[in-house]
N, C-alpha and C positions, 0 to 999 in steps of 0.2 A: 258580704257579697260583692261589694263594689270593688275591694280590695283586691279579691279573688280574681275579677273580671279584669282589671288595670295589671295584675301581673300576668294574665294569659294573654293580654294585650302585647304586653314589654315583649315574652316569648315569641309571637309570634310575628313581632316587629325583627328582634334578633337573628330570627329566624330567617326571615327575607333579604337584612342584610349579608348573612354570611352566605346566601346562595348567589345574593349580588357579586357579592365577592369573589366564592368560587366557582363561577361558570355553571358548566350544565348538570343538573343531579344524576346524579346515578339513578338507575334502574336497577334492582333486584329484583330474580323472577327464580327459584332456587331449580326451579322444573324446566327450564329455558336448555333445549337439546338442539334446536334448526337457529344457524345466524345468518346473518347476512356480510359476507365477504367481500368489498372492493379491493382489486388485485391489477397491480399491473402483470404484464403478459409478453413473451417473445414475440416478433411480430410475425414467427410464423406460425405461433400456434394459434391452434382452433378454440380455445377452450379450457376451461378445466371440468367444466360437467362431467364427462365421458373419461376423467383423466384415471387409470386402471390404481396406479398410487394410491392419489389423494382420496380415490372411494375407498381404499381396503383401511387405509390410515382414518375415515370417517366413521368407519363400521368397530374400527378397534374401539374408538373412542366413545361409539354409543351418541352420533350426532353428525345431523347432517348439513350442509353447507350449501349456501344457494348462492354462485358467485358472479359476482359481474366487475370482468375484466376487460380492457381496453391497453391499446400499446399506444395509441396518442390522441395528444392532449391530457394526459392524465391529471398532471400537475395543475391544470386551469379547473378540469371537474372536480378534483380532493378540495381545493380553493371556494366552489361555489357550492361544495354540501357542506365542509365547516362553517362558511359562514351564511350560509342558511340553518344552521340546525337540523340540517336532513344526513345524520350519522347513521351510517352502516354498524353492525358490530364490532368488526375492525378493520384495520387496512395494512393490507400488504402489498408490496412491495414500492413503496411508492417513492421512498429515500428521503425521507424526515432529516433536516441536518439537526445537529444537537440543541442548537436555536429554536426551533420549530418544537423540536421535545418537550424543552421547558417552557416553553409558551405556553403550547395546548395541555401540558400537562398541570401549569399554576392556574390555567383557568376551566380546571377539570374536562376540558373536552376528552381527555387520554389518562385512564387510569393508571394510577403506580401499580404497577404487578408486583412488587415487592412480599407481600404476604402470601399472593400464589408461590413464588419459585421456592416450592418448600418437595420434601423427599416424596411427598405423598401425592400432588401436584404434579410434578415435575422433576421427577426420579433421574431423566436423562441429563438432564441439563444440571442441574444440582450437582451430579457425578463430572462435570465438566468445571463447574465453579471451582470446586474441590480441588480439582487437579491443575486448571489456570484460576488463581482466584485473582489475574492482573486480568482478567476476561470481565468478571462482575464490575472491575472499578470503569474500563472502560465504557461501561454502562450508566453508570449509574451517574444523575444530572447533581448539580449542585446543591439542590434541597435536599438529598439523600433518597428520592426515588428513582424509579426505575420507569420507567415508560417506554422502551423499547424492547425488544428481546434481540441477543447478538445475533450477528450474521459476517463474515468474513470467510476468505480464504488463507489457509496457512500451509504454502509449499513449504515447508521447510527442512534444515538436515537430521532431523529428528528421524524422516522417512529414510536417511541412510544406516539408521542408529546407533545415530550417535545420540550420549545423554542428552545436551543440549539443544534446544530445537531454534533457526534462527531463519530467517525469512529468506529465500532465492536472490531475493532482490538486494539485501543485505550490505551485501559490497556489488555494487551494477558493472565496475567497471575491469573487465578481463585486460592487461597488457600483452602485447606478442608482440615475437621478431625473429625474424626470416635465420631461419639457423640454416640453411645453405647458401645461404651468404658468408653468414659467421665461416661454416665449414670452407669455403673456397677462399676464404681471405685469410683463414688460419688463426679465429680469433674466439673465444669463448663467450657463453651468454654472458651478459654485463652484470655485476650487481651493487656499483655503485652509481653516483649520476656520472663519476668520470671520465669512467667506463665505456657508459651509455654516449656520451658526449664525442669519446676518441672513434666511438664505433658509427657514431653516423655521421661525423666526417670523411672515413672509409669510405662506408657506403655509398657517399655522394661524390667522391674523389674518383672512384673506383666505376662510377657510372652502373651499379650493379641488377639495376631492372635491364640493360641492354645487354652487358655482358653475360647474364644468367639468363635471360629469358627472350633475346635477342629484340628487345620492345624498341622503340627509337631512340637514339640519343637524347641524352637531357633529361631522360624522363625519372630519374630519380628520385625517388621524395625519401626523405629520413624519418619521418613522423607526420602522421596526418590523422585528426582526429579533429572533434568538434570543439565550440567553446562552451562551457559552459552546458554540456549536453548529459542527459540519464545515463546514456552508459556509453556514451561514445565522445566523452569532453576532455579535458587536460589534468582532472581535478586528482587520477590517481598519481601524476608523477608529484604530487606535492606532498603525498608519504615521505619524500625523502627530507621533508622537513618537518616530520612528525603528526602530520594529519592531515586529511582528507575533505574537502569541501560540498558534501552532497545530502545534508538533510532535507528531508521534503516539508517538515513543518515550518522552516523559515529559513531563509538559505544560512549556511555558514553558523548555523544553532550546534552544538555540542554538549552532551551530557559528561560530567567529569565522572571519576569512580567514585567523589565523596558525595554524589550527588546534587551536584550543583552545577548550573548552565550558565555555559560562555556563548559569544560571539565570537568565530576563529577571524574573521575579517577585521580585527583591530586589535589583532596579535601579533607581536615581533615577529614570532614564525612565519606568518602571512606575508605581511612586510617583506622579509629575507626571501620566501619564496617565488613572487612577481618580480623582482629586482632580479634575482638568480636566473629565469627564465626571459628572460627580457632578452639577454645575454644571448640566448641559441634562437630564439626568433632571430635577431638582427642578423645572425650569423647563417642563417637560411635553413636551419637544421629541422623546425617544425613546417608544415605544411605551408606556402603563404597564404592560404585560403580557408583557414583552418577558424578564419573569425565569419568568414561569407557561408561555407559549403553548408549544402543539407546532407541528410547521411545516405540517401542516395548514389551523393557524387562520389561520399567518402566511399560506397562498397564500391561503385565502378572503377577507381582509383586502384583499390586493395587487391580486386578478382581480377585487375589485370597485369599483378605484375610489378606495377610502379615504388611501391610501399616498404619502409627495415620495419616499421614499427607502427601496429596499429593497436586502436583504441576500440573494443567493441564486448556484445555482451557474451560471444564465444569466438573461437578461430574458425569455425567451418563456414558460419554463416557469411563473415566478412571476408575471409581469403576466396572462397571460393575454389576455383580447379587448383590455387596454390596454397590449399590448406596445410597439406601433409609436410610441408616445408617450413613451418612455423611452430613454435613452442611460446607456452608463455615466457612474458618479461618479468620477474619477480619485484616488488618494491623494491626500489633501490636505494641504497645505502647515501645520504646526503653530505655533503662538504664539512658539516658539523659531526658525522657520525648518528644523525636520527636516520630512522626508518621505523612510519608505525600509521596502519590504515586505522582511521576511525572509523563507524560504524553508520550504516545509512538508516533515517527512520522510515517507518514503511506507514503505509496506511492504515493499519490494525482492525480492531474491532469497531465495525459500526452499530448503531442502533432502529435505526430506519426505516426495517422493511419490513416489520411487525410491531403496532400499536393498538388495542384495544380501546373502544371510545366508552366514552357514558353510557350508551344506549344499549348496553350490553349486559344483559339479567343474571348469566352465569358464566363471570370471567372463567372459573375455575374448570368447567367442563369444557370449553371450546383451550382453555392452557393445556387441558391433556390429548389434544390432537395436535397440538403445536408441539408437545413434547417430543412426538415422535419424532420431530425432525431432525434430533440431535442424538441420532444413532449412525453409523458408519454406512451399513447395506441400504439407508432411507435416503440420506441425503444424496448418495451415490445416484439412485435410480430420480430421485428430485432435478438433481445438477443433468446429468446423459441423457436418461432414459431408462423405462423399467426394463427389468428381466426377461430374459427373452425377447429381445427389441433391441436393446441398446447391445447388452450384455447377455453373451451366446452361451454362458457357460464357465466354470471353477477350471483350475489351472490345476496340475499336480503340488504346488504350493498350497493351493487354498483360494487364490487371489481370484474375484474375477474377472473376466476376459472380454472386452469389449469388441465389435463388429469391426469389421476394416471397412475401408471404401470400398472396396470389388463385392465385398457381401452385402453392403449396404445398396450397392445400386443391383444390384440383380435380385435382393426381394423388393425392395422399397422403392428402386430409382431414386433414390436419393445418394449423396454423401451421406458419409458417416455426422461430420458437422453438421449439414441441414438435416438430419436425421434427430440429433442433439438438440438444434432449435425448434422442433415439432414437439417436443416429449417435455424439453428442461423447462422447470416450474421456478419463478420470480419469487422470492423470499428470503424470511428468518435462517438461512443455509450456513451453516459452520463449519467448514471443510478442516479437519485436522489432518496436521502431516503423520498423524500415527495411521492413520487411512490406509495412506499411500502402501503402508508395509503391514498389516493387515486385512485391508478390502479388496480394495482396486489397486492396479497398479498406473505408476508414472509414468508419463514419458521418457523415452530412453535419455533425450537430449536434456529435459529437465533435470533427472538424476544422473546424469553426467556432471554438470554443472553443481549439483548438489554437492556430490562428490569432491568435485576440484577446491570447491570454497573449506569441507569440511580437512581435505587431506593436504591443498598447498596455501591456499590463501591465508587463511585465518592462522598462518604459523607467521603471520607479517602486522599480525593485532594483539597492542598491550594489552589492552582490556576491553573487553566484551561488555562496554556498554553502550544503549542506546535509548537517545529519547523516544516516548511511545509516541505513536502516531495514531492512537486513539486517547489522549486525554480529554477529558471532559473541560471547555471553559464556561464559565458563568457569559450570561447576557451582556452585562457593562466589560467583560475582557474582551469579548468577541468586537465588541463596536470598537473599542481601543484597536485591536488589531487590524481591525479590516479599514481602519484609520491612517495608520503607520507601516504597515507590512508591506506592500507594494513599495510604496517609494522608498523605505529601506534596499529591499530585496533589487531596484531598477538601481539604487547610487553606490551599491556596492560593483553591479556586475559592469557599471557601464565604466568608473573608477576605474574596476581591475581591469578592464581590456584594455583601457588608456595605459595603464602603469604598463603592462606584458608589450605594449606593442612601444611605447616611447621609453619607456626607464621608469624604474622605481623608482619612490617619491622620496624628498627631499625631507628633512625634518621640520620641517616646514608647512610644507605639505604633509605630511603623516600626520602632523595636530589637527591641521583645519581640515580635514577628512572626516578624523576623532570626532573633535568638535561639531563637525556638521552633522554627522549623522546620532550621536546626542540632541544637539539641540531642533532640527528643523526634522529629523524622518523616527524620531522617538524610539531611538536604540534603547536606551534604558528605562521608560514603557513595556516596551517589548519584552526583556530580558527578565523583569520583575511577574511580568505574566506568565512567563511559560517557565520559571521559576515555583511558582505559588499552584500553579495547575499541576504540574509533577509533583510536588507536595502531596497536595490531595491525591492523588493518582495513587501515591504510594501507602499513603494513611488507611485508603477503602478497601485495601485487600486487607 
């Protein structure tokens, strides 16, 4: 008997450590159909009580939701119910970063959903894995659970259909130049930098913002664009030396085709590029203010006139009334004979804006109202607005037809966008670009631009790779990172402005550059982490 007693002892000792350990217990309630929702919210909506959606999506699911939303302060109140222990059944939309996943997730605040997201569960999303299954790795945390469910939007040219689907944002940077100029000087678009070079000497020789457009003397500029800017910086003319400087996950980061990630900022190519350019700043050919202006100044500049060559993310927005007088600038051919855009990382899949807590009795029946969301016609009415509200009606296509501004304010008094902010619901939302060519349709100017990338740009890229911009890092990468990444990313850009504006570095200077950011801003820290993280990225699909 004593026996018996000292191991249900041990047991129930075991037992309280590993709850120690793992945070809060689960609740199982298998009959558990009403939860409690905390939701972030537009700040012009009212609500989601009354939301015509989210009830018919409640009703499908056989369970009802009692929600309390707020648009501020949300992130201090999510803070003082985890760490009170006062858990909603889940929380949406709140923007969990990956860090926060794995936290609440190893100390069970946030269940792995991993065992729901099965065909029986979660039919929609399942049929989604299937088809992106780089979608699940973005999800899924370094222990191999799941604790968030995706959410992103994906413009992409897929909606043009074409096979491959690639993000809008992909390549940011459009080049143009003034082809009545070209036309009245008697000289063709350029497609080397030589070219480009002989041509905005022209341009500024030739005074041709006065002679064309009778603006004031002087006023010529050959090139004007930003430093270092998303889609209005100098980073496409450096295709002419084989690559492009614009990832968002750390600057000057590059995915090779065998899989393996450089730094282009400690590349010969680099090197040869800033020295090359150096050359036509001194020479007046780039803006001189091209390291000061904001992009304001640059469209004032551009819509009046003054401009051969600008940097923006279309021609109409930046030319302005002299749009029609401009054509793209193609990547140009380099003094070596390179020419090759590398590929921008975009912000991907996040996980953040749907988390289930411990306190929650039947993950699996409130998953099947969540499942809903990852249908075309749902998320559509989620994102805009429902049927008949947002969307008047099916197109002889099929597609449907959203409200304009003159219909929007003659029933609603609203815009159609503040129309959009009363209705659009915060969440787990996964916008595919197969949508676009499907559901709803695009904007004209977005799939213009779609267009451009899939039918001229993208014939100026060797290979169509890019780092994701949803990899998942572990806790000890993220500290390394957020250690080293700034003053990396601040000794490169502050460097290359020194090199473009005084001369390329010496070899001399090109080691202790090397050197330095090796040893003192943890280049090769960095390089090893986002390395190992595209690994796994690659392995979980």
């Amino acid at each position: 008997m004593k026996k018996a007693i000292s191991i249900l002892l041990a047991v129930v000792m075991m037992l309280s450590v590993l709850t120690a350990c793992g945070g809060n217990e689960t609740v199982v309630d298998e009959n558990q159909t009403e939860f409690n929702v905390i939701s972030g919210i537009s700040a012009l909506s009212g609500g989601y009580e009354d939301n015509v959606v989210l009830n018919a999506m409640q009703e499908t699911a056989g369970i009802k939701i009692n929600w309390e939303t707020m648009s501020d302060s949300l992130a201090e109140q999510v803070n003082v119910r985890i760490a009170g222990g006062e858990l909603p059944d889940a929380f949406q939309a709140v923007g969990f970063s990956n860090y926060d996943l794995a936290r609440y997730g190893a100390e069970g605040t946030f269940i792995d959903l991993t065992e729901y997201i099965t065909p029986e569960i979660m039919p929609n999303l399942c049929a989604i894995f299937e088809k992106f299954p780089e979608y699940k790795s973005a999800i899924t945390q370094e222990d191999g659970g799941i604790y968030g469910l995706p959410s992103g939007g994906r413009m992409g040219t897929a909606a043009t259909g074409a096979a491959e689907d690639f993000d809008i944002g992909t390549i940011p940077q459009f080049t143009m130049i003034n082809k009545r100029w070209l036309d009245e000087l008697g000289l063709p678009v350029p497609t080397t930098t030589q070219e480009l070079h002989d041509t905005l000497v022209a341009f500024i020789e030739n005074d041709m913002s006065a002679k064309v457009y009778g603006n004031e003397p002087g006023t010529t500029i050959g090139i004007s664009c930003g430093y270092d800017q998303w889609c209005w910086g100098q980073d496409m003319f450096y295709a002419a030396f084989g690559f492009t400087t614009w990832s968002d996950v750390c600057r000057d980061l590059n995915l090779r085709a065998d899989g393996t990630v450089e730094f282009l900022s400690v590349s010969d190519k680099y090197r040869e590029a800033v020295t090359y350019y150096h050359d036509w700043i001194a020479e007046g050919l780039f803006d001189t203010e091209m390291f000061s202006q904001d992009h304001t100044q640059l469209i004032s500049k551009c819509s009046q006139g003054y401009v051969g060559v600008g940097v923006w993310w279309e021609i109409n927005e930046l030319m302005g009334p002299y749009a029609e007088d401009y054509v793209y600038l193609p990547p140009l051919e380099g003094p070596n004979g390179d020419c090759n855009v590398t590929l921008k990382s975009g912000g991907g899949i996040g996980s953040g804006n749907l988390s289930i807590t411990s306190a929650c009795g039947n993950p699996a029946n409130l998953l099947k109202f969540y499942d809903q969301w990852y249908t075309g016609e749902t998320v559509m009415q989620l994102e805009y607005g429902p049927i008949d509200v947002f969307y008047t009606g099916k197109g002889d296509d099929g597609m449907w037809i959203s409200i304009t501004d003159e219909e929007a304010q003659e029933k609603y008094g609203k815009s159609a966008g503040e129309l959009k902010g009363v209705h659009e619901v915060y969440g787990p939302k996964l916008i595919l670009s197969e949508y676009y060519s499907n559901v709803w349709h695009m904007e004209n100017r977005a799939m213009e631009r779609l267009l451009d990338l899939e039918n001229f740009w993208f014939n100026y890229v060797d290979e169509k790779v890019v780092y994701p911009g949803d990899v998942v890092f572990t806790s000890e990468e993220l500290d390394t990172i957020d250690m080293y990444k700034a003053d990396f990313q601040t000794q490169v850009a502050e460097q290359e402005a020194l090199w473009l504006k005084n001369g390329g570095p010496t070899d001399e200077e090109w080691e202790a550059y090397k050197q330095f950011l090796a040893d003192s801003c943890g280049m090769n820290e960095l390089l090893d982490i986002y390395q190992a993280a595209y690994d796994r990225y690659v392995e979980a699909q």
